[in-house]
N, C-alpha and C positions, 0 to 999 in steps of 0.2 A: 130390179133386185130380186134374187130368186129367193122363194119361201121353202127353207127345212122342209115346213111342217107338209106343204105341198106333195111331197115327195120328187120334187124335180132333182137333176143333177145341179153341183154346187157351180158357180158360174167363177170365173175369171177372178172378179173381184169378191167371192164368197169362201173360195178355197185357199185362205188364207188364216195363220192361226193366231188367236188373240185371247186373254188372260180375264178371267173376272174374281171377285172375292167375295164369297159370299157363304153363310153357314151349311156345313155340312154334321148333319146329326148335333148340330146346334155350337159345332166347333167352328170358329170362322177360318177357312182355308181357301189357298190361291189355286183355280183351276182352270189349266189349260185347255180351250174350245176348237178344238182341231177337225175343221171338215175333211182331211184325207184320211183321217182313222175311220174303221168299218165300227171298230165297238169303243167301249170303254173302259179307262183301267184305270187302278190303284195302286201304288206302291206296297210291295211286301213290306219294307222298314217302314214307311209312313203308317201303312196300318197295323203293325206291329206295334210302336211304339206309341202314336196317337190316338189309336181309334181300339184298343186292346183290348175294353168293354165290351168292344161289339162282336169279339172272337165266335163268339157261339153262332152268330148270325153267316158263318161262312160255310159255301156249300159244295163240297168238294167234285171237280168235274176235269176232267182233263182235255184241256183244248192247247191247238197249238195254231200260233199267231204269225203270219206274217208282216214284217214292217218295213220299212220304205226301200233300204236297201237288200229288198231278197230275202232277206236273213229272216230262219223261223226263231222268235220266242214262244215258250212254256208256261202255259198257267197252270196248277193244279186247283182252279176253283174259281168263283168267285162269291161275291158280296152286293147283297142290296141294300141302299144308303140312303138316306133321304135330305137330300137338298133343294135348302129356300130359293127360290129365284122372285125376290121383290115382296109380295106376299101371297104366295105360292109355295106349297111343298111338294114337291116330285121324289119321284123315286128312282133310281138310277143302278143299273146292274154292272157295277164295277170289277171286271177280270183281275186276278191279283197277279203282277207282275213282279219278277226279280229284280230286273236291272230296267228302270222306266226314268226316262231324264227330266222330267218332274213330278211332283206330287202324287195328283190327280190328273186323267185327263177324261171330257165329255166329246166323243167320236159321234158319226151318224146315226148308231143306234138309238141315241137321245136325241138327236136333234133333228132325225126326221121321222119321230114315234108321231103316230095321228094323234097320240093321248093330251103332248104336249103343243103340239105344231110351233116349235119355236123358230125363231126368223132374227139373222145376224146383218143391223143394221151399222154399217160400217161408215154411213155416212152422217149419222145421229150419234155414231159411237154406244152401241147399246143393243143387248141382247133380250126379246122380248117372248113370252111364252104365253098361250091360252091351256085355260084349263077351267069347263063347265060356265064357258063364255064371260069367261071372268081373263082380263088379259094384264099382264104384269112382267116390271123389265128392272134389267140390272147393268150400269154400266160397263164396259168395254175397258180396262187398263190400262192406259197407255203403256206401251213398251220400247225402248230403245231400239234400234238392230244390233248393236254392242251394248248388252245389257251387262250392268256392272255390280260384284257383290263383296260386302264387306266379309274379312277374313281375321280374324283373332284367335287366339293362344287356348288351346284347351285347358291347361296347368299351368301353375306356378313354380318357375325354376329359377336355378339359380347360372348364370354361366360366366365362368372362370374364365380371366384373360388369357384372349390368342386360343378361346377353347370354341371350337367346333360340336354342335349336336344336330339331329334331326329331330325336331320336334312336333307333334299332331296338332294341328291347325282345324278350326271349324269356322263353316260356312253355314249362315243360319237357314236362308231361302234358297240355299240350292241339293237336293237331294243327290243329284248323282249327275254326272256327266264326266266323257272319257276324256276330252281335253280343253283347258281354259289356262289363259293367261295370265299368271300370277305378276301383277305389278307390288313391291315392296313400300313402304310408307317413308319418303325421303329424309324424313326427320328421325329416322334411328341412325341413321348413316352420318348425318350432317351434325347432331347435338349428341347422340349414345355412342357411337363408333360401333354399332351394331350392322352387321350386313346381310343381307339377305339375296339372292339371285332374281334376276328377271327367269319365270319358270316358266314353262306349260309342263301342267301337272292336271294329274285327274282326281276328281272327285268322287267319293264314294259313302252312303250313308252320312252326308251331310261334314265329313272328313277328309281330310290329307294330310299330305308327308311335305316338310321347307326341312330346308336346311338353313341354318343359322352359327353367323358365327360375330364372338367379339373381338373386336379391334383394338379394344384398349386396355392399358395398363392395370385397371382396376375390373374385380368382377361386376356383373350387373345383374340385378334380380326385374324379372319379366314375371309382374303381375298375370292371374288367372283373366282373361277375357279383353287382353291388350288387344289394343287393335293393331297390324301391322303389317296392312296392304289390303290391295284389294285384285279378286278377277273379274274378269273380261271373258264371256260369251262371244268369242271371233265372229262378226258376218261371213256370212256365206261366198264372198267375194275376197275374203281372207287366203292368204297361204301360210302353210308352214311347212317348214322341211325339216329333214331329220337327217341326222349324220350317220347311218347304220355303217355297220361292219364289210369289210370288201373281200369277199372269197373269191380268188383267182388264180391260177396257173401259177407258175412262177417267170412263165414268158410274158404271163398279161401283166401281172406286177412289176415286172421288169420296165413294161413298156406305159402301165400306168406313172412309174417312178421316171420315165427320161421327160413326159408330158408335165411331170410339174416343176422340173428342174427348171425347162426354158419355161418361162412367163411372162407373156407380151415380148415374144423375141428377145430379152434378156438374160443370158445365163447368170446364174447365181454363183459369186464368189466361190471360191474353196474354201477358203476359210470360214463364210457363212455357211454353208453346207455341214461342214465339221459340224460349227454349234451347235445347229441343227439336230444332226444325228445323235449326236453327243445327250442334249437335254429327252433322245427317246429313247433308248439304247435299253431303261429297264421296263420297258413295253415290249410283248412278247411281237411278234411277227403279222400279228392279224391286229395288233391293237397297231401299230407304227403305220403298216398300211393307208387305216385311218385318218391319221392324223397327219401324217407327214404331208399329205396332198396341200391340208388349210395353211400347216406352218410355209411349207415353200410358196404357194402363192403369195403371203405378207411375209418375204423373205428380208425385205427392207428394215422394218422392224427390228432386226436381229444383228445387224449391218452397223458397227461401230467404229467402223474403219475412217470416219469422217463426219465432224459433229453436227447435230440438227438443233434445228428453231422448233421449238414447240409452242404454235400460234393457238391461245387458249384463253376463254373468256370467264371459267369458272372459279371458282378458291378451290386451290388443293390444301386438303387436310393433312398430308403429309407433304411436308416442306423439304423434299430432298434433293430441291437446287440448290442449298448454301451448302452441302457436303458432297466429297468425294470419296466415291465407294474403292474402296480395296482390290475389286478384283476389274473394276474398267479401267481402261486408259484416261491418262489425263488431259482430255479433251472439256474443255469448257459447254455448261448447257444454259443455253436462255429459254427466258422465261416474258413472256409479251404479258 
């Protein structure tokens, strides 16, 4: 196990990053232990808003940071902070960062200071530090690799049936991160007829943007600090993809447009095709592009020309197998 305080390089199983809780200027906060950061930082909103006593104690320096991908960030300063570890107080020269995706975090600078000689025991689970031969330690946090955060309603509103709003949503332990999971709470859906989307949405000063809308007949009032879903910190073995805008030729769109027509060697009806166009017609020419790829791929879907089984194990909330709609054929629909 390699020792911080040694000054060796951090080893295999050392450079890895793990969480601990412990007072900061006597505030107790969650601080990220990251052997691949060279120094250490602070959040501009975190120390803005939590530590805004200690304003005076900031000492203006302009440095600029490099971080994991390449990319330089901007300090205009930093701050020295005194953090317990066990019963131990250090002091710690935290960079103030703008956009940092948590709190706090304690980099090399600290942890392989001769002052402190601290040493990250990953197999005791426990971070331990000397100071005037006095040695003292603070557990390790356990952390998920999809770590999961509770999401609730900044205000209290009111929303009118069949009404759509965007409302600001707060996230208590997560400061900022550009994208996370939004999973909805299945019980506004199933008891309120309230709906929400499965998002990836970003985080910013402990905030975001849902859209929310009501289902039913009656308004509903959405108490101040509802809870109503929660995100997901994707593992690093995660994907997401994104549907961006398609700029191209009018040869390549052309030839984009005959590749989604056939789909697994299947041409698409005429008449699905219509519907088709028909349902995109008031999308301008770059937005159809888009879209029309996903819709002809599940061009089936759209295919009413011959009735289907809908093999399903769920209760639907809207019960609209015992009616016939006006504008389909009267083709009968089962329901398993």
């Amino acid at each position: 196990m390699g020792t911080q305080g040694d000054g060796c390089a951090p080893t295999a199983k050392t450079s890895q990053s793990s969480y601990i809780r412990v007072p900061v200027e006597n505030q107790l906060s969650t601080i990220l232990i990251d052997t691949g950061a060279s120094h250490s930082f602070i959040s501009k909103f975190i120390f803005e808003t939590h530590f805004q006593k200690y304003s005076h104690l900031f000492i203006p320096e302009r440095k600029s940071i490099t971080v994991a991908n390449n990319a330089s960030m901007d300090s205009n300063g930093y701050v020295n902070m005194k953090i317990i570890i066990g019963s131990i107080t250090t002091t710690a020269k935290l960079w103030v960062l703008e956009n940092l995706c948590t709190g706090i975090i304690l980099g090399l600078d600290w942890l392989s200071s001769d002052t402190y000689r601290a040493n990250i025991d990953f197999e005791n689970n426990s971070l331990s530090i000397c100071f005037n031969n006095k040695r003292s330690s603070t557990s390790l946090l356990k952390i998920n690799s999809n770590q999961t955060y509770r999401v609730r309603t900044c205000d209290k509103f009111i929303l009118n049936s069949m009404e759509e709003k965007i409302i600001e949503v707060k996230v208590i332990d997560l400061p900022n991160h550009d994208t996370v999971q939004f999973t909805p709470t299945p019980r506004f859906l199933h008891e309120d007829s309230i709906l929400m989307p499965h998002a990836l949405i970003k985080v910013k000063h402990y905030k975001s943007l849902m859209t929310i809308t009501n289902l039913s007949k009656k308004p509903r009032i959405i108490n101040q600090n509802t809870p109503i879903g929660t995100i997901e910190i994707e593992s690093p073995n995660s994907s997401c993809f994104s549907i961006s805008s398609i700029s191209s030729t009018s040869s390549g769109a052309q030839q984009q447009h005959q590749q989604s027509i056939n789909t697994e060697d299947k041409k698409i009806p005429i008449q699905v095709e219509k519907i088709i166009n028909e349902m995109t017609h008031h999308l301008n020419k770059e937005q159809q592009q888009s879209l029309l790829s996903i819709l002809y791929q599940h061009y089936e879907l759209f295919d009413i020309s011959v009735p289907k089984i809908a093999n399903t194990h769920i209760h639907h909330t809207i019960p609209t197998w015992r009616k016939q709609s006006n504008n389909w054929p009267d083709h009968p629909i089962f329901q398993n």
